[in-house]
C-alpha positions as a Markdown table, in Angstrom:
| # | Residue | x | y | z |
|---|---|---|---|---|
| 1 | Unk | 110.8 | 76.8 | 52.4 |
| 2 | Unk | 109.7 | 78.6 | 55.4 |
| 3 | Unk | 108.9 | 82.1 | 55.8 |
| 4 | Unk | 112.0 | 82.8 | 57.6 |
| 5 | Unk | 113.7 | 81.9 | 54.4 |
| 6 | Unk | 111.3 | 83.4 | 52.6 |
| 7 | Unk | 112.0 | 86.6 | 54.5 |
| 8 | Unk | 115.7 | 86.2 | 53.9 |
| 9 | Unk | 115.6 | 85.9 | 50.3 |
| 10 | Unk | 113.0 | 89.2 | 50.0 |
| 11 | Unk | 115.9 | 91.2 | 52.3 |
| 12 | Unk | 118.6 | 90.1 | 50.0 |
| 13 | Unk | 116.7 | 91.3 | 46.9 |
| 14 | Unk | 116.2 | 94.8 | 48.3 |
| 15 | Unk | 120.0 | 94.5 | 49.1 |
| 16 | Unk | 120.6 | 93.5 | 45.7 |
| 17 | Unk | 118.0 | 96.8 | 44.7 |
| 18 | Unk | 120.2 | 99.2 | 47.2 |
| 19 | Unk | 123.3 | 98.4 | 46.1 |
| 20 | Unk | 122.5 | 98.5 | 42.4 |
| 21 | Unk | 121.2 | 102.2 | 43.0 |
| 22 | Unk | 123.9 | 103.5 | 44.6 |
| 23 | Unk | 126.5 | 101.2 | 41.8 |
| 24 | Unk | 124.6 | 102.9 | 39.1 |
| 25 | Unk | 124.6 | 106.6 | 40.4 |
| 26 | Unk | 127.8 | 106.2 | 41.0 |
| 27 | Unk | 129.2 | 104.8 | 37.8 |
| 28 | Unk | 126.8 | 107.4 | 35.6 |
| 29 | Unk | 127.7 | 111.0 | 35.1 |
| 30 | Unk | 124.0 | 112.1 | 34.6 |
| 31 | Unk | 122.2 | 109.0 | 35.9 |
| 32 | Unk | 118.5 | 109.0 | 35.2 |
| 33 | Unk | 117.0 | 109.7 | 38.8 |
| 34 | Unk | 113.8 | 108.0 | 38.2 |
| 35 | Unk | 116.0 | 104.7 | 37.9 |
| 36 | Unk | 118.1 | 105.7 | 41.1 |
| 37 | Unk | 115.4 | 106.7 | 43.1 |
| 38 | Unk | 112.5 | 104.0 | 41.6 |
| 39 | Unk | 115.5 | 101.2 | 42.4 |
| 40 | Unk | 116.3 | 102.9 | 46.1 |
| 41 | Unk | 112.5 | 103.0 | 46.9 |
| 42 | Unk | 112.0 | 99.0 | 45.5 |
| 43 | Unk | 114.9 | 98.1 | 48.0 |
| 44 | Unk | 113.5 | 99.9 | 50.9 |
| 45 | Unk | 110.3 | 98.3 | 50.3 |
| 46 | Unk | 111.4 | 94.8 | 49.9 |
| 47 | Unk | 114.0 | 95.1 | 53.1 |
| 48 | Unk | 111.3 | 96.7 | 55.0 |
| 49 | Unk | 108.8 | 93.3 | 54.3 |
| 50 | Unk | 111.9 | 91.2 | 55.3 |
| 51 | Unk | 111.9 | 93.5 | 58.5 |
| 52 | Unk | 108.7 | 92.6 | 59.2 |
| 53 | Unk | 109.5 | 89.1 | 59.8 |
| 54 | Unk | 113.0 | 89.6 | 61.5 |
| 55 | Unk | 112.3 | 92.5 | 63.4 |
| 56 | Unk | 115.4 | 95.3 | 64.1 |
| 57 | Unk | 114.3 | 98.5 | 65.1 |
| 58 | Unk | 117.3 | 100.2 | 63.8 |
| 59 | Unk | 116.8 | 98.8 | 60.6 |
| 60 | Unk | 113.5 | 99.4 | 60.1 |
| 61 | Unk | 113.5 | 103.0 | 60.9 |
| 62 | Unk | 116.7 | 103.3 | 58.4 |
| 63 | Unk | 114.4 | 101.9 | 55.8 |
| 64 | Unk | 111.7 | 103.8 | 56.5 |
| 65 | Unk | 113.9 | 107.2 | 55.8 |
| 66 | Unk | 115.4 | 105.7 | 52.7 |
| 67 | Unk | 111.6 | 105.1 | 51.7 |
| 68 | Unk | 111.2 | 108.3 | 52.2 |
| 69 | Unk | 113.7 | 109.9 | 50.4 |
| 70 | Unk | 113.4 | 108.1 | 47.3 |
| 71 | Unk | 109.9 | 109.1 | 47.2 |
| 72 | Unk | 111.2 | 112.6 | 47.4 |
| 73 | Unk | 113.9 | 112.3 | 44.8 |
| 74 | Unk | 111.0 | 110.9 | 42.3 |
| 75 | Unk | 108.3 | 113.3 | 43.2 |
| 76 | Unk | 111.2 | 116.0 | 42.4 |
| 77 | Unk | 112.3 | 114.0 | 39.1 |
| 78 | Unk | 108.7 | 113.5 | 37.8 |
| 79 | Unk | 107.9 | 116.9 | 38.5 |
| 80 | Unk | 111.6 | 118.0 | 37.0 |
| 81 | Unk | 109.9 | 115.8 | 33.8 |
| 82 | Unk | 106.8 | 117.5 | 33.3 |
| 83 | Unk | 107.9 | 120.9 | 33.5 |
| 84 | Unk | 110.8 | 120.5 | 31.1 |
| 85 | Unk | 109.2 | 118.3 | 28.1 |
């Protein structure tokens, strides 16, 4: 196995991570957003390693943002957590 495939496989996991997030938020009335979020950020991290061997620009900048907002949405949900035990 190469690291091209390697690559590949990593990508389509964080695919698999992506669309399992947005499948589960979706399909739940109160999904738990440490699940959505903590699954959302996993993707991004794992397409952004695959990135990193098959560069796009576009792509990369995309993941960075989702990165970025699913760190939000569980900084919000832990905080959301502590305050209301």
């Amino acid at each position: 196995m190469t690291s091209h495939d390697l690559a590949n496989i990593i990508g389509f996991c964080g695919t698999a991570c992506i669309i399992f997030a947005y499948g589960y938020a979706t399909r739940q009335d109160r999904p738990d957003p440490l699940v959505q979020h903590g699954v959302n950020l996993l993707g991004a991290v794992l397409l952004t390693i695959s990135l990193l061997f098959n560069m796009n620009p576009a792509s990369f900048v995309l993941e960075f943002f989702w990165a970025a907002i699913a760190i939000w949405g569980l900084v919000k949900a832990f905080r959301n957590r502590s305050s209301n035990p």
